[in-house]
C-alpha positions as CSV (number, residue, x, y, z in Angstrom):
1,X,49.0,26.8,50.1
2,X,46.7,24.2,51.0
3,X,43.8,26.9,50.5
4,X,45.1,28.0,47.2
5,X,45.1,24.3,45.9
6,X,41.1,23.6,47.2
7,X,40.3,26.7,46.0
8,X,42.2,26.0,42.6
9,X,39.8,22.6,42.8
10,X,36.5,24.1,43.7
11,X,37.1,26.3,40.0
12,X,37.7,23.3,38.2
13,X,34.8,21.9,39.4
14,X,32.9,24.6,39.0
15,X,33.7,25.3,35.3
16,X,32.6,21.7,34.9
17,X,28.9,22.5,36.0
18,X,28.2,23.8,32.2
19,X,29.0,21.0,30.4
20,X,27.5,18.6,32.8
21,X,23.9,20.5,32.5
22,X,23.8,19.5,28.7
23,X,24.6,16.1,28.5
24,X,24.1,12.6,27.7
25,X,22.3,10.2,30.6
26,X,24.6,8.2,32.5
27,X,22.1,5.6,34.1
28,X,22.8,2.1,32.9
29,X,20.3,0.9,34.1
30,X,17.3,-0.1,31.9
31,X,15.1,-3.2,33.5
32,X,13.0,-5.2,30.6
33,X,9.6,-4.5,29.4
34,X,8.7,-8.1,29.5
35,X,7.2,-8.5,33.2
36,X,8.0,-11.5,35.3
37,X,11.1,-12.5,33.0
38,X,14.6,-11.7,32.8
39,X,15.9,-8.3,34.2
40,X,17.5,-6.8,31.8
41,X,17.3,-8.9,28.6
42,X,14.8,-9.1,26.1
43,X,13.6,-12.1,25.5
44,X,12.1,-12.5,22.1
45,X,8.6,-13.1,23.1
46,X,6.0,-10.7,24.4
47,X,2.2,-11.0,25.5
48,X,-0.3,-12.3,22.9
49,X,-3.5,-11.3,22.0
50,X,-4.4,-7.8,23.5
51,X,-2.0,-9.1,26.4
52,X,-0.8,-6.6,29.0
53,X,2.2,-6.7,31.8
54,X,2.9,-3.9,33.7
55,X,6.2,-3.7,36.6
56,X,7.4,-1.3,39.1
57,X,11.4,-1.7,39.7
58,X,13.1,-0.2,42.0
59,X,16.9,-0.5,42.4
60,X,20.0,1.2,44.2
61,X,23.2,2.1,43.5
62,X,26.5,2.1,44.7
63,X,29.1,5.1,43.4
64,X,27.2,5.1,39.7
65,X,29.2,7.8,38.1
66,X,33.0,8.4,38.5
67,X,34.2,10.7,36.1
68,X,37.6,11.3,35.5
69,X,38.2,15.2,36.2
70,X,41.3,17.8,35.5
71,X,43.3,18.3,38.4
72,X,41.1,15.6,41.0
73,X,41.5,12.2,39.3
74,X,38.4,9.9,39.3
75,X,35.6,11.5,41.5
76,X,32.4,9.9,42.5
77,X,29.9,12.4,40.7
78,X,27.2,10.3,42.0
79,X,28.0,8.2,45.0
80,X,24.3,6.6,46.1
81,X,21.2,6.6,44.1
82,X,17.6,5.1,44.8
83,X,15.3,4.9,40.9
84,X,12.4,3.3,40.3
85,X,11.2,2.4,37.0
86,X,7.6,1.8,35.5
87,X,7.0,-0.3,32.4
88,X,4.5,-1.7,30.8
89,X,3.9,-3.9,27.4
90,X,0.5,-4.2,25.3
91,X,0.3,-7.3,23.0
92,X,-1.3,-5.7,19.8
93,X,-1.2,-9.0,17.7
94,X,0.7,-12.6,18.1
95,X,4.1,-10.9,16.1
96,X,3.7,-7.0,17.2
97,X,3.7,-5.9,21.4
98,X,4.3,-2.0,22.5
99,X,6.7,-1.4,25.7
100,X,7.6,1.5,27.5
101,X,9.7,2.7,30.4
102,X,9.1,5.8,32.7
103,X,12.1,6.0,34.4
104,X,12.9,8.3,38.0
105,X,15.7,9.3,40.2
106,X,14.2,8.7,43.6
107,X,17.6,10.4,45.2
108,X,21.2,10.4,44.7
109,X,24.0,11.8,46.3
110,X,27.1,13.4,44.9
111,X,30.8,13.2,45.5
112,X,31.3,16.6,44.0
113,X,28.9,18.7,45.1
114,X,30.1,21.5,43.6
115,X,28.7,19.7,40.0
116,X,24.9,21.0,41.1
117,X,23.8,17.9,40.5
118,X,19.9,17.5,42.1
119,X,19.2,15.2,43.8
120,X,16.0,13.5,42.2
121,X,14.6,13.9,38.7
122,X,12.9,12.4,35.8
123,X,14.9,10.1,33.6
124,X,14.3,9.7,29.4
125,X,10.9,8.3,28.9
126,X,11.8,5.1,26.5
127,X,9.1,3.5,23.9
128,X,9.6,0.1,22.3
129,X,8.4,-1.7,19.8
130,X,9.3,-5.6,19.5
131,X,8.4,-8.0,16.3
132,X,8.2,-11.6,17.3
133,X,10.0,-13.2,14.1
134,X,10.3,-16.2,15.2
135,X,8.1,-17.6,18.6
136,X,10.6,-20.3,21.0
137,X,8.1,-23.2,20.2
138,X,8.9,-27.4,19.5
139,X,8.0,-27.0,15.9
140,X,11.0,-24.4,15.4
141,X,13.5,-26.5,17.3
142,X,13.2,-23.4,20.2
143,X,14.5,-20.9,18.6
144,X,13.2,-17.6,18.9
145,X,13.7,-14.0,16.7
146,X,12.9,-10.9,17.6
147,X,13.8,-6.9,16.8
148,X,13.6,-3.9,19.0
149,X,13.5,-0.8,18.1
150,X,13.6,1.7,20.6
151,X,13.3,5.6,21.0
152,X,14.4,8.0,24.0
153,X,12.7,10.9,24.6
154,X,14.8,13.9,25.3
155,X,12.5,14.5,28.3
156,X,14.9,13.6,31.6
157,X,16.1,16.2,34.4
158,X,19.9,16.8,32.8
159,X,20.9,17.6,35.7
160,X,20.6,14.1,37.3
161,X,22.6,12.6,34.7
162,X,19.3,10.9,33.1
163,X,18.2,12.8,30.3
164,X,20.2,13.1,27.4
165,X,20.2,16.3,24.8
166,X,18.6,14.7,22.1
167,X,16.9,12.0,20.9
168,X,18.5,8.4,21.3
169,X,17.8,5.2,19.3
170,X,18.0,2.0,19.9
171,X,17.7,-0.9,17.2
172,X,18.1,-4.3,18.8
173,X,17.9,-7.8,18.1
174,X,16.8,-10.6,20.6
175,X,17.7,-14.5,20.0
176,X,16.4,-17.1,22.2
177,X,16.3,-20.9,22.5
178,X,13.6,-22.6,24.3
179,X,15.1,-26.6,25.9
180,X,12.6,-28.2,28.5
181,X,12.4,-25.2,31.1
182,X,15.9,-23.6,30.2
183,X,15.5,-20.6,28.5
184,X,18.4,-18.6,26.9
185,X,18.3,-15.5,25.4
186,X,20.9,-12.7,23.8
187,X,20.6,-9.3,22.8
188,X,23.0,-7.2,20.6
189,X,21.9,-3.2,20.0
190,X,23.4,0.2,18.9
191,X,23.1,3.3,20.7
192,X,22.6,6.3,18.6
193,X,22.6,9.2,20.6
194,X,24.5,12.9,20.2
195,X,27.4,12.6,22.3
196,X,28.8,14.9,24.7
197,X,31.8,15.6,27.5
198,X,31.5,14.8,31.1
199,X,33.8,16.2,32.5
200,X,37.1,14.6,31.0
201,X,35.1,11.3,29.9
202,X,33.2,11.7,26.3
203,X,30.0,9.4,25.9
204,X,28.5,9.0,22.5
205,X,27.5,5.7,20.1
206,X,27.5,2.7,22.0
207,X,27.3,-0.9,21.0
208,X,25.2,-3.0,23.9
209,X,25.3,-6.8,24.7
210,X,23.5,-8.9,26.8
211,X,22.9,-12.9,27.5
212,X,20.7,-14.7,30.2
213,X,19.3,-17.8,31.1
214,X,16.0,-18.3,33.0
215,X,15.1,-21.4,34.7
216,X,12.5,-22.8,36.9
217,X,13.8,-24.5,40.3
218,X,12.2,-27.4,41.8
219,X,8.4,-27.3,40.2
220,X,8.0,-24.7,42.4
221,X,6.5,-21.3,41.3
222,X,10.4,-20.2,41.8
223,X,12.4,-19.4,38.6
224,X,15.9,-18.1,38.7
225,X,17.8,-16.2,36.5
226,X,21.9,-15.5,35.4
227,X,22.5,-12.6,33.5
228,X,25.2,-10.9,31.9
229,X,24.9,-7.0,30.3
230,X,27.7,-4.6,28.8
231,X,27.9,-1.3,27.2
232,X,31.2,-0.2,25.1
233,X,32.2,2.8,23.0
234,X,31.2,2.4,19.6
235,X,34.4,3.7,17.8
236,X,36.6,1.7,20.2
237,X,35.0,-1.3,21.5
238,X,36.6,-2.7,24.7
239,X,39.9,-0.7,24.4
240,X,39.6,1.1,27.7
241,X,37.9,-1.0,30.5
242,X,37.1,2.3,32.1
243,X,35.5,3.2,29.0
244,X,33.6,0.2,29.2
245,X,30.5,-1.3,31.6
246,X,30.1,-4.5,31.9
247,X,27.6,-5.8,34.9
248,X,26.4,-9.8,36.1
249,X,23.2,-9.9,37.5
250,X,21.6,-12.8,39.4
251,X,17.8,-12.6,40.4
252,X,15.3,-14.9,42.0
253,X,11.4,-14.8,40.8
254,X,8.8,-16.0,42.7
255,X,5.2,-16.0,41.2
256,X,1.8,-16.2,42.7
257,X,-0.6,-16.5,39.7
258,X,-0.6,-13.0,37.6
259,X,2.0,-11.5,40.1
260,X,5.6,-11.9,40.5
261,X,8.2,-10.7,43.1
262,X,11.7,-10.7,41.4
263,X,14.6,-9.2,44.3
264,X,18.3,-9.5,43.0
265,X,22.0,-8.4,42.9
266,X,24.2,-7.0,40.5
267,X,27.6,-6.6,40.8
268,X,30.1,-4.4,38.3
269,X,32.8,-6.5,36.8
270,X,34.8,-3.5,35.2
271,X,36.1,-0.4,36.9
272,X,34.6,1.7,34.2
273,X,33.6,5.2,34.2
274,X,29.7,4.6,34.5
275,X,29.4,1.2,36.4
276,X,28.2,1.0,39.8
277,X,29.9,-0.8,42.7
278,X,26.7,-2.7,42.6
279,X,23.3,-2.7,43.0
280,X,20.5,-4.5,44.7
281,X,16.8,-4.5,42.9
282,X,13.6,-5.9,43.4
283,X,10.4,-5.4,41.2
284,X,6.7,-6.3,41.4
285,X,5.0,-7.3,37.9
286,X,1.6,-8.0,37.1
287,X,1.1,-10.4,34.0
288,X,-2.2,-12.2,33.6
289,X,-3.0,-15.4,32.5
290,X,-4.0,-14.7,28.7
291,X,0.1,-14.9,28.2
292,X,1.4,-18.0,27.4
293,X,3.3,-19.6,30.0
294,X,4.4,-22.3,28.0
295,X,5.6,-20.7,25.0
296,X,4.0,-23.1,22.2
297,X,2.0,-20.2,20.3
298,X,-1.3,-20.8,21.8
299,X,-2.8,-18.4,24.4
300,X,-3.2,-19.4,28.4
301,X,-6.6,-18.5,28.2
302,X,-7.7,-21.6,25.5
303,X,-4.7,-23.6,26.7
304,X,-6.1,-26.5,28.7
305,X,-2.3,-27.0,29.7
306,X,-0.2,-23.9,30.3
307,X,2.8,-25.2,31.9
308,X,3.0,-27.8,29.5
309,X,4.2,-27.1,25.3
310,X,1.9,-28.6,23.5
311,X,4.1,-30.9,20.8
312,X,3.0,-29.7,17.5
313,X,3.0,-32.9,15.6
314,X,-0.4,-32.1,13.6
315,X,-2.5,-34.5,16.2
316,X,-4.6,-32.2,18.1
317,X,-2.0,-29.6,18.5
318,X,-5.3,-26.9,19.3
319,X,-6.0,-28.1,22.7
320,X,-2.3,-26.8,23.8
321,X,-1.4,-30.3,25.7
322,X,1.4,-32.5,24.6
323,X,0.2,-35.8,23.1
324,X,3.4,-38.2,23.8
325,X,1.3,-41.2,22.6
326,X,-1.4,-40.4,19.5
327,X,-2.5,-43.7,18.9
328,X,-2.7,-44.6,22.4
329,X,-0.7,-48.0,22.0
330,X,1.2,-47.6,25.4
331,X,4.7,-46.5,23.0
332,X,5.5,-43.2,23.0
333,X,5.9,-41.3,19.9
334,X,9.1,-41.3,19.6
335,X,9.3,-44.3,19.6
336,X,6.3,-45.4,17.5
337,X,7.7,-46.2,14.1
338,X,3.6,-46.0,13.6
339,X,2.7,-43.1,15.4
340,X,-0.8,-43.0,13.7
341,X,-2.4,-46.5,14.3
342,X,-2.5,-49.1,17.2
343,X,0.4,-51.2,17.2
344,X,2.3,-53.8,19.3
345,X,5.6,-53.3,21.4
346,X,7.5,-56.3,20.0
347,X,6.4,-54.6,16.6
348,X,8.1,-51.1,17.5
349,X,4.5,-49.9,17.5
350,X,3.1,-51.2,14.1
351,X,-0.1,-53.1,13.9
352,X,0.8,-57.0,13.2
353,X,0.1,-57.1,9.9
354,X,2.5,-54.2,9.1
């Protein structure tokens, strides 16, 4: 009896291998374009001037994939994995940078192995595009704007669970808000994709969301970063948790002039379908110094201060240095209730004769 019923298992799973060889990718996991920032977010700022970033991530994975299958429950499809990602952005003008994302299974073992599922393979291949709307700066309060649109190639091994059948897009939206070093940013995107069955669990149009904040730590070359990412069925957003992957990341950056180390954790906050246990990254990224560091709108490489925002206020707002006093009175400027000429503290800044 108890060879019947295996037996009886090993078919089920075996009449699963079809579908699973023409199917949708199941990797979560998509680290950001923009090297030496947040993780997974996209911040809505990119590299200026013919400005290039490139990264290597490389993450693992912790029970990936659990499908639910007929006759065996949940199963671990995919129980450890090891990827590495590449990506690199171009800065084409101030408002316009061009990303991609060559994405690998390095190995991964299955539950199931019945499923056929190989152990290593290519992922999608992902271009983006992102327009800088509106640059984090003083003179717009710190708010930033951007939109993403992304495509997926239908290039992936499908039998690693990474490459999808057809084409996917992606249009996003990034908002940020720039205040002192605290930087804040929020996605929201739509996954269009043809869907498809895995096993018992159907994967098609998905709405994403995702929120971090980046901050540096002791005017140290340290930054860290919180951040919070989910994926839900388009049709019914957040009715099954299973259905539904929602991950909080935490990293720690460290950067040593145009490179940056950036190890972290995440950690799966829903028991869904296509959420890992957790996972533990790291990445290298190479950005050089014609960025801007600052975020004001003027290049590091004519900055004469790139860790400090210049304070547009139309008084020698080119040099890329903040200017707290213009007159040079000894009162700050906002303070000054004459900013422009020499003035006297028991005067609130005014010349005498004001």
């Amino acid at each position: 009896m108890t060879r019947a019923a295996a037996a009886l298992a090993l078919l089920v799973a075996l009449c699963s291998v079809a579908p699973l060889r023409a199917q949708v990718a199941v990797q979560r996991w998509q680290p950001s374009t923009e090297a030496g920032s947040f993780v997974v977010v996209e911040p809505p700022m990119a590299p200026v001037g013919y400005g290039l970033d490139a990264a290597i991530w490389i993450q693992y994975a912790r029970e990936p994939v659990v499908l639910p299958l007929s006759g065996l429950g949940d199963a671990a499809v995919v129980t450890d994995q090891y990827s590495a990602d590449l990506t690199g952005t171009v800065g084409v003008f101030d408002w316009l940078a061009l990303s991609f994302d060559l994405p690998a299974t390095l190995y991964q073992g299955s539950g199931t192995p019945a499923f056929g599922i190989s152990n290593a393979g290519f992922g999608d291949p992902k271009l983006l595009a992102k327009f800088i709307l509106l640059r984090p700066s003083p003179r717009y309060r710190g708010f930033g704007l951007a939109l993403l649109p992304e495509l997926g190639l239908p290039l992936g091994d499908r039998r690693s669970l990474l490459g999808d059948r057809g084409y996917t897009f992606v249009p996003r939206a990034s908002f940020g808000w720039l205040g002192g070093p605290l930087l804040v940013a929020a996605n929201i995107g739509y996954r269009f994709r043809q869907g498809a069955e895995i096993g018992e669990l159907f994967v098609g149009n998905e709405i994403l969301l995702a929120v971090g904040a980046d901050v540096p730590l002791w005017r140290l070359p340290l930054a860290a970063t919180i951040e919070l990412t989910a994926a839900t069925a388009a049709m019914r957003p957040f009715m099954n948790l299973k259905e539904t992957s929602v991950e909080g990341l935490a990293s720690l950056r460290a950067r040593l002039g145009p490179i940056a180390l950036q190890p972290g954790l995440a950690i799966g906050l829903t028991p869904g379908y296509l959420v890992p246990d957790f996972r533990i990254f790291t990445s290298i990224a190479y950005g050089p110094r014609f960025r801007d560091a600052d975020y004001d709108g003027i290049p590091d490489q004519v900055d004469r201060c790139p860790e400090d925002r210049e304070d547009l206020d139309d008084f020698q707002d080119r040099d890329g240095c903040p200017d707290p006093d213009n007159d040079g009175d000894g009162i700050r400027d906002n303070f000054d209730h004459c900013p422009e000429q020499p003035g006297l503290p028991d005067n609130d800044g005014c010349p005498a004769t004001h």
